[in-house]
C-alpha beads as a LAMMPS data file, in Angstrom:
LAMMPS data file: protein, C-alpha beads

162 atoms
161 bonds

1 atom types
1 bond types

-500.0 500.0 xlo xhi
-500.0 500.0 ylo yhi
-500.0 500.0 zlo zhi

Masses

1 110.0

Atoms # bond

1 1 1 176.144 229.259 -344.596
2 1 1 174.105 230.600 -347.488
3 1 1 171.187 227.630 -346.994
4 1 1 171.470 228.399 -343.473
5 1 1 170.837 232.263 -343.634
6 1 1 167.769 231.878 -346.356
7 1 1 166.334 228.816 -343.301
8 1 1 166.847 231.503 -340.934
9 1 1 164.937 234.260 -343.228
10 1 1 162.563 232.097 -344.018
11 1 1 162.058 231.320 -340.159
12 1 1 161.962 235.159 -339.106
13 1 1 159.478 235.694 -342.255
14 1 1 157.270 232.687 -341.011
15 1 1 157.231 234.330 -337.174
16 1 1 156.044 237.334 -338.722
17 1 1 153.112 235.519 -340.439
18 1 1 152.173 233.606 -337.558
19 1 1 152.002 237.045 -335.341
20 1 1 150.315 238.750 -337.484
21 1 1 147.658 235.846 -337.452
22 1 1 147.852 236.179 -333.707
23 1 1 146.870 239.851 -333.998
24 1 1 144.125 239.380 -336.178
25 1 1 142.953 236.834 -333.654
26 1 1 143.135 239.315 -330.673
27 1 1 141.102 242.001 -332.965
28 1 1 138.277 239.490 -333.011
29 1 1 138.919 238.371 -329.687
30 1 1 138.990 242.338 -328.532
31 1 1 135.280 242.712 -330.959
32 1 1 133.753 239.984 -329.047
33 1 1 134.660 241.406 -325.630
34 1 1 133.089 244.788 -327.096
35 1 1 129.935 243.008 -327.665
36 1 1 129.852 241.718 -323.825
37 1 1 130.230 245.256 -322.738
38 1 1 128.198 246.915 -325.300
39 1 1 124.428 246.531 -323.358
40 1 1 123.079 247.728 -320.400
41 1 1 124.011 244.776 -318.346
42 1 1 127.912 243.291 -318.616
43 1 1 128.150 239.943 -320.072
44 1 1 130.326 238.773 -317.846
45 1 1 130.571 235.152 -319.032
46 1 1 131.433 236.273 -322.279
47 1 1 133.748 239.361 -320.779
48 1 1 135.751 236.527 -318.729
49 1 1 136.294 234.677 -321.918
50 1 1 137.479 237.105 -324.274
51 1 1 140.212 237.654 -321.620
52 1 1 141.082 234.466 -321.328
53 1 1 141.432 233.877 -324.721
54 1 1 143.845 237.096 -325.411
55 1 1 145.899 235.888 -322.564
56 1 1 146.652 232.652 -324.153
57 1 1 147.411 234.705 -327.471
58 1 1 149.305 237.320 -326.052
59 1 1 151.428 234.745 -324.260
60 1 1 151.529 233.398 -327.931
61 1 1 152.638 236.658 -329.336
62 1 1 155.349 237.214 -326.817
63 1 1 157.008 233.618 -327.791
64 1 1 157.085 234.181 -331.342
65 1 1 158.522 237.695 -330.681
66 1 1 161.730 235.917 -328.436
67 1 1 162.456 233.372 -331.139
68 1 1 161.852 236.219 -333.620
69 1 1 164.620 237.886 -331.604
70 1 1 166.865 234.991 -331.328
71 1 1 166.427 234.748 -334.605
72 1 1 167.522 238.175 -335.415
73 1 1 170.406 238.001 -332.714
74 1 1 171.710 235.176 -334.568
75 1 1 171.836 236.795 -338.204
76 1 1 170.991 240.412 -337.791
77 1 1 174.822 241.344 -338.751
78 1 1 174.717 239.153 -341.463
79 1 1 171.427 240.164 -343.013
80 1 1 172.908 243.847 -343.222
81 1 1 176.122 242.676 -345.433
82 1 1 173.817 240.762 -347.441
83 1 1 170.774 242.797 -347.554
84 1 1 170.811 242.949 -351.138
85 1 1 170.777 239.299 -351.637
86 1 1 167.624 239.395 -349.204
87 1 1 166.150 242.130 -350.311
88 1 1 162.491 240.671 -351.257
89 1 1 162.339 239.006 -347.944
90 1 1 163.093 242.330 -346.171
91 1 1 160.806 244.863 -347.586
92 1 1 158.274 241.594 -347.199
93 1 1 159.093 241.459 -343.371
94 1 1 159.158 245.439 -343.243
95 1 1 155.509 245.512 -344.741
96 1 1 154.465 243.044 -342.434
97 1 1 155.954 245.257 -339.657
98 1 1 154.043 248.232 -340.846
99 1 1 150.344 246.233 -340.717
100 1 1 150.982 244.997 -337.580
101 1 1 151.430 248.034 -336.192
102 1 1 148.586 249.459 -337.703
103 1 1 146.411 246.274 -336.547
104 1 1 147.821 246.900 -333.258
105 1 1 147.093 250.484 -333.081
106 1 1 143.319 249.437 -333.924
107 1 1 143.387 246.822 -331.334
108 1 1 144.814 249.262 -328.513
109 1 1 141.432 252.113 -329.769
110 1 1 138.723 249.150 -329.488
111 1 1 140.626 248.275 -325.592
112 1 1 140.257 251.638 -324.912
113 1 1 136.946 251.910 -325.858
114 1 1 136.194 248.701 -324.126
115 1 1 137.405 249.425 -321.049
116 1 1 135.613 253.051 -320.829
117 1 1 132.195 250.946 -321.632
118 1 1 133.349 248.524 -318.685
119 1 1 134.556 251.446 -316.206
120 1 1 131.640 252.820 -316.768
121 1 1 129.125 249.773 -316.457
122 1 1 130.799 249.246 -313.007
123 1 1 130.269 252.673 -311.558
124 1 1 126.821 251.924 -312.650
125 1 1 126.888 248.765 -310.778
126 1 1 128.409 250.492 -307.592
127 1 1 125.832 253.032 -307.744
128 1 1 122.874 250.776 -308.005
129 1 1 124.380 248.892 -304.837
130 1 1 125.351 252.261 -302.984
131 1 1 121.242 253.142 -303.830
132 1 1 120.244 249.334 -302.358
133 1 1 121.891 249.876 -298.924
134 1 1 120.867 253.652 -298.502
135 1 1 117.556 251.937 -299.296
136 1 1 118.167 249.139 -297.119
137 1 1 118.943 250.737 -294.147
138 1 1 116.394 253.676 -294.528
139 1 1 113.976 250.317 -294.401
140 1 1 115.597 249.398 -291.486
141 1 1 115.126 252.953 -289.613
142 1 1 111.813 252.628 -290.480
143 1 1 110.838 249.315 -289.159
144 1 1 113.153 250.298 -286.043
145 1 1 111.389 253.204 -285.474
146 1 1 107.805 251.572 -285.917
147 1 1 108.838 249.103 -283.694
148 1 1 109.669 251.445 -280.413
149 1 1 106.496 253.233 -281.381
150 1 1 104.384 250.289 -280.085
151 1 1 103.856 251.049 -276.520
152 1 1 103.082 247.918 -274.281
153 1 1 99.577 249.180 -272.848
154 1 1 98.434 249.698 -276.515
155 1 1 97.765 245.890 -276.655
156 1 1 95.910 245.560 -273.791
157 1 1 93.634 248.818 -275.102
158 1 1 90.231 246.040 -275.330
159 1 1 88.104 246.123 -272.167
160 1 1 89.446 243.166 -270.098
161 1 1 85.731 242.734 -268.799
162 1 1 84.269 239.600 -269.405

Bonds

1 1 1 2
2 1 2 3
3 1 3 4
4 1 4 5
5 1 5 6
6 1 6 7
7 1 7 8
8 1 8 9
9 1 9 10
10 1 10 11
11 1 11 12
12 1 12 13
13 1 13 14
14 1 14 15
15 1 15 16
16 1 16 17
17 1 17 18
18 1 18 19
19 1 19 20
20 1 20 21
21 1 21 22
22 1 22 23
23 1 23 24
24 1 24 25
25 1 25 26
26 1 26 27
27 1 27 28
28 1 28 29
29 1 29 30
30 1 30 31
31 1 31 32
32 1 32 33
33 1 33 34
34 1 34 35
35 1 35 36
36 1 36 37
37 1 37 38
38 1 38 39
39 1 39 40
40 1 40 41
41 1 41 42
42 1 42 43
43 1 43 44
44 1 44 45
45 1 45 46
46 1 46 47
47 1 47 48
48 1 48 49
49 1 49 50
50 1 50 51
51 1 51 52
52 1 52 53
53 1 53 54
54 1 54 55
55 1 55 56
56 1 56 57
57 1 57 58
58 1 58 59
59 1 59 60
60 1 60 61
61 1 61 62
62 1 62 63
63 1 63 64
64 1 64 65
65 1 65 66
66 1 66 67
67 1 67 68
68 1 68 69
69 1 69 70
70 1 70 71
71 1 71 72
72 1 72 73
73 1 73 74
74 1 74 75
75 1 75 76
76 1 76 77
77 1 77 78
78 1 78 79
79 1 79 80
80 1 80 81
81 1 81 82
82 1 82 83
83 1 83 84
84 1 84 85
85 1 85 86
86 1 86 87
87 1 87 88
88 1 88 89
89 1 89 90
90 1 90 91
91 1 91 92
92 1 92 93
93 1 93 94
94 1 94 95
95 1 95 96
96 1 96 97
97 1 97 98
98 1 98 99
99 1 99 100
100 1 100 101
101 1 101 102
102 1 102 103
103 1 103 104
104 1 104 105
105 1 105 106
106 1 106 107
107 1 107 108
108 1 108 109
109 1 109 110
110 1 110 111
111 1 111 112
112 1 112 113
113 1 113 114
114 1 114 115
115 1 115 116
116 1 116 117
117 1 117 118
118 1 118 119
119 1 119 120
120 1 120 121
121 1 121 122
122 1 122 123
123 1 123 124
124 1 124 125
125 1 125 126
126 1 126 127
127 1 127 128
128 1 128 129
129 1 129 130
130 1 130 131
131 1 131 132
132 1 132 133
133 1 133 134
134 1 134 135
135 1 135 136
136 1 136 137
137 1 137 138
138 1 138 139
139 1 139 140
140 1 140 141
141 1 141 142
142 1 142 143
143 1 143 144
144 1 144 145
145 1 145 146
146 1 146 147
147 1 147 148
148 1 148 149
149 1 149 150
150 1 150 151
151 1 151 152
152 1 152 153
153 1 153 154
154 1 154 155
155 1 155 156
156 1 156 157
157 1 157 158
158 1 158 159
159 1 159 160
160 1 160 161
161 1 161 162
């Protein structure tokens, strides 16, 4: 049972590691989709795959969180009897836990700041297209209105004499 518990620490230590990695991918993931959003004009490309690459690591994330939970399930009881004997690995796994958070706090302030740039590039958008079809149809008044001005006699003003 010992073997087994330090196999099972060494497993919840190890899905620690590989979400923190995760994280650190999503931060540069979360930079990159900053830089589509950070001109005048959305880089939509770009935009479109920044999100599809957090998706797949956020999908990554959430797995190693329910085996890190299995895990846990599993041995949670027993790590608190023997939380001396483990002590190292804990306050290593409780240190992780702490700069995770913090890398997760500084992803969720760069989203935010991301999506305020984006809301704001769209209304910019819908504007510019709200402009185009007051513009559009003011043309279109306009040629209506020319149109019914031409009278049918008007073309046939030149003497007809021959």
């Amino acid at each position: 049972m010992e073997q087994e518990m330090s196999v099972y620490v060494s497993a919840l230590q190890d899905s620690l590691k590989n979400k923190y990695e995760a994280l650190q991918k999503i931060l540069v993931v979360t930079q990159r989709q900053q830089q589509a959003v950070s001109g005048e004009e959305l880089e939509l490309d770009a935009f479109e795959e920044a999100v599809e690459e957090k998706e797949v690591l956020l999908q990554r994330i959430q797995e190693l969180d329910d085996g890190f939970q299995s895990i846990y399930t599993k041995i949670g009881d027993a790590l608190h009897q023997q939380k001396q004997q483990y002590k190292p690995q804990i306050l290593e796994m409780q240190n992780m836990l702490r700069t995770m958070t913090d890398l997760g706090v500084k992803i969720q302030a760069l989203e935010q700041k991301n999506k305020n740039r984006f809301d704001g590039l769209v209304a910019k958008k819908r504007q510019e297209i709200r402009n185009f079809q007051a513009n559009n149809r003011t043309a279109n008044t306009y040629n209506q209105h020319m149109a019914n001005q031409h009278q049918q006699w008007q073309t046939y003003f030149m003497d007809k004499k021959q």
